[in-house]
N, C-alpha and C positions, 0 to 999 in steps of 0.2 A: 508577256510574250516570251515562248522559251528559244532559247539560243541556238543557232543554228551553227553560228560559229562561235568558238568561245577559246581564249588564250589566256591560263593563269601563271601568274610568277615565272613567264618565257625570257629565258636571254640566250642569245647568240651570239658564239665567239668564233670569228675566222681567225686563227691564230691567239693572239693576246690584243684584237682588236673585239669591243664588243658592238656588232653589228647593228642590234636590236635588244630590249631592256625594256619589256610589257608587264606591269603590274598585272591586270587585268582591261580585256577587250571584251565583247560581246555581240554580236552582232544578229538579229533577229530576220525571221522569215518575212522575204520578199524586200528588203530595206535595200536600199539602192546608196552605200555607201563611196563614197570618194576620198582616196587616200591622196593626200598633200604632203611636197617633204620637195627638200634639193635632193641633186643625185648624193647618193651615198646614207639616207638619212633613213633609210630603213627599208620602203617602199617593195621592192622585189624579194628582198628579204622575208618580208611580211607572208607574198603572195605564196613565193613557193613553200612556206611552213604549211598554209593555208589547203595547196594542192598536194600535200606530204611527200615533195621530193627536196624536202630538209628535214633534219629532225634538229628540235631545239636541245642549245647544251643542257638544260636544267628548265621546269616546268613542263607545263602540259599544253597540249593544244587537240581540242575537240572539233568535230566538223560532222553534223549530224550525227553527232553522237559517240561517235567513234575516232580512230585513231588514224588519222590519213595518213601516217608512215607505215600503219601496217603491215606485215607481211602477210604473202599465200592469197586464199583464197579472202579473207577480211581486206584486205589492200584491194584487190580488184575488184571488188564491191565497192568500196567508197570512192573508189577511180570516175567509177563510171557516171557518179551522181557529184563531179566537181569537174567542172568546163574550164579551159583556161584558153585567153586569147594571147597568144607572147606579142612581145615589143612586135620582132621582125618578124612573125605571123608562122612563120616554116611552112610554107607551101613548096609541094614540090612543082619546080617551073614545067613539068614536061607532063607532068599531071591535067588530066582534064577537069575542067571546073566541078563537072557532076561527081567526078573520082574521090576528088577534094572533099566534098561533103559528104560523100559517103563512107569517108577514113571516121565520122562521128559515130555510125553506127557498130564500128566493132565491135564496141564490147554487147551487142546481143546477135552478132553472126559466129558462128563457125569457123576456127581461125584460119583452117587450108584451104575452106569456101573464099573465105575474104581473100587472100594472098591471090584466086583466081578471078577475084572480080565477078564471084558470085554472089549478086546480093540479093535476098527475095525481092518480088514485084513491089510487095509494101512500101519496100525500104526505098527502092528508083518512085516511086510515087510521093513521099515522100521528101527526099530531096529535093525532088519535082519543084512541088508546092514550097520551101524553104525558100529557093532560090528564086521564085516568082516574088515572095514575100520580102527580101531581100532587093528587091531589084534587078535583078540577073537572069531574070525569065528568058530562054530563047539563048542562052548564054552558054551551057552546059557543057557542050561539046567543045568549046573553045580550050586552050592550052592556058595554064595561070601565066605561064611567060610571056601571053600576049596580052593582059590585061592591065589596064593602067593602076596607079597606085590607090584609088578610092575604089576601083572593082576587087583588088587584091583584098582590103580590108575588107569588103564585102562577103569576098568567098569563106573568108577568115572566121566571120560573124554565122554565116550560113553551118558552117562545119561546126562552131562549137554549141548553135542550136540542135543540129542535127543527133548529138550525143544525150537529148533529153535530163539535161541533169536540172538541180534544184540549186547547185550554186552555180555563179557564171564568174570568174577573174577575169581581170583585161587589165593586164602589165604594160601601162605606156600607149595603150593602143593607136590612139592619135599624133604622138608625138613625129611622125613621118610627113605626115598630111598636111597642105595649106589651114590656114584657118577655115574658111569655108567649108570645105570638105570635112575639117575634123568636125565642127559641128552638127553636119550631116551625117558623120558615122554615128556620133555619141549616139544624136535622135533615133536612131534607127536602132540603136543598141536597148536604150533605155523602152522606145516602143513592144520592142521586140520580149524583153523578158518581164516588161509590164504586164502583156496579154495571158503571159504563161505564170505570171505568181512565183518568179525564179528570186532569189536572194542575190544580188549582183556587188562586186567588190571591185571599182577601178583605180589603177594608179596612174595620176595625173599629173602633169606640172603647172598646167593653167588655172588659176584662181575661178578667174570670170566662168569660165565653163562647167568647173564644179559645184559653185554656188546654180548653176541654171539646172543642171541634170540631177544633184544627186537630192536624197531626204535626209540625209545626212553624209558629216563631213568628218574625216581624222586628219589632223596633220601631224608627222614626224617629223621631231630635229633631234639629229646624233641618235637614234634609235627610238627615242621614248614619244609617249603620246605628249603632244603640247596642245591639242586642241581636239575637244569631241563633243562635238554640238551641232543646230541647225547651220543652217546655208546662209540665212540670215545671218547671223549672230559672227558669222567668220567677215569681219569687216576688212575693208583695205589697208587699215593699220595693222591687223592682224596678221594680215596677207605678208606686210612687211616685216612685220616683227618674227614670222615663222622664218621666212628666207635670211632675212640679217644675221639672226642668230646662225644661223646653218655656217654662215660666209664667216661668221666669226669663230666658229669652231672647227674648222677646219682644220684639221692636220692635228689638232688637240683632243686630249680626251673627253670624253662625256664630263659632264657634273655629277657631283654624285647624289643632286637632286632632281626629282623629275620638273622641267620649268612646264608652269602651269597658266596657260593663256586664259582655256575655259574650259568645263568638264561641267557635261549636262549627265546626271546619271543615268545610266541604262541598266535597263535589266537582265539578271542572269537566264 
């Protein structure tokens, strides 16, 4: 399976903190991975290398091939084919739902077209069908400001479908959400980029969750991979031993070995 994301000898340093510290990662087409870790243990770090608005201090990072920090005209090309769901979603509140999804389609409209809220028939067709798929059919016209916190995710999911890419991030996505409801976005999430053969990468804090959505699982402590294997295999002592460790490293520096839970290999 060739890699569609792929990170070698990456480390990140905010200051003389090191952020993140990847031998190597890999990640293959359509693989629905779930990123595990405490706050601070990599996770966002990861994502945004991933959508190339960081660039690693030292190593590389590919993502369909190319170089998502990019500049020019290669930068917004690979933009377009990397979806990203943030924690707080950035909807604008005064925005209509339909407007909201149709911010996915920029990058194949016209940009002074777009800025007027001209978008071909397609494309209102389109979002149409997204947000029927979604759940939010009949919705469109409504203001994000007036939608509760599980419709908000929703439009959130609708928008970064709507951008047609081949990878999908989702930084936190449910972390807002009761549990019912977050398990109801994941489903929908995981539904949703199942039908379309999307490569999907989320960062999560809940165990139970990721063992149920993802085909596989990473977890991060202090930056580095401690765990890369099935769903299975990531057990409730594992579950403990990744968060313990996090609680006990806290405010201290990394090791200067990668600690190693499990590692199933993957291919480049």
């Amino acid at each position: 399976m060739a890699a569609v994301i792929q990170l070698e000898k990456v480390h990140v340093l905010y200051g003389s903190t090191l952020a993140l510290d990847v031998e190597r990662l890999a990640v293959g087409a359509a693989e629905r991975v779930f990123v595990l870790g405490a706050s601070g243990s990599g996770k966002t770090t990861l994502a945004r290398l991933v959508k190339g608005r960081l660039r690693p201090s030292t190593g590389t990072v590919r993502v369909l091939g190319q170089d998502p920090a990019a500049s020019g005209a290669e930068r917004r090309g690979i933009q377009r084919r990397v979806a990203m769901i943030d924690q707080e979603f950035f909807l604008v509140p005064r925005s209509t739902v339909v407007g909201t999804v149709l911010h996915g389609a920029l990058g194949r409209v016209v940009p002074w077209k777009s800025l007027l809220g001209w978008f071909p028939p397609q494309e209102w067709e389109k979002a149409e069908s997204i947000l029927a798929e979604v759940g939010l059919d009949g919705l469109g016209g409504r203001r994000i400001e007036t939608l509760s916190g599980g419709q908000r995710q929703r439009a959130a999911i609708a928008r970064a479908l709507m951008q047609e890419a081949d990878v999908m991030l989702a930084d936190e996505p449910v972390s807002n959400l009761d549990p019912e409801l977050a398990e109801d976005a994941l489903d929908l999430l995981v539904a949703c980029v199942a039908r379309r053969g999307v490569t999907l990468v989320v960062n999560i804090h809940q165990p139970e969750l990721a063992r149920r959505f993802a085909t596989r699982l990473v977890g991060l402590t202090a930056g580095r991979v401690a765990y890369d294997g099935s769903p299975e295999g990531f057990t409730a002592e594992k579950a403990e031993f990744l968060y313990r460790r996090a609680q006990a490293e806290k405010g201290t520096k990394p090791a200067s070995k990668v600690v190693s839970i499990e590692k199933s290999g993957r291919p480049a």
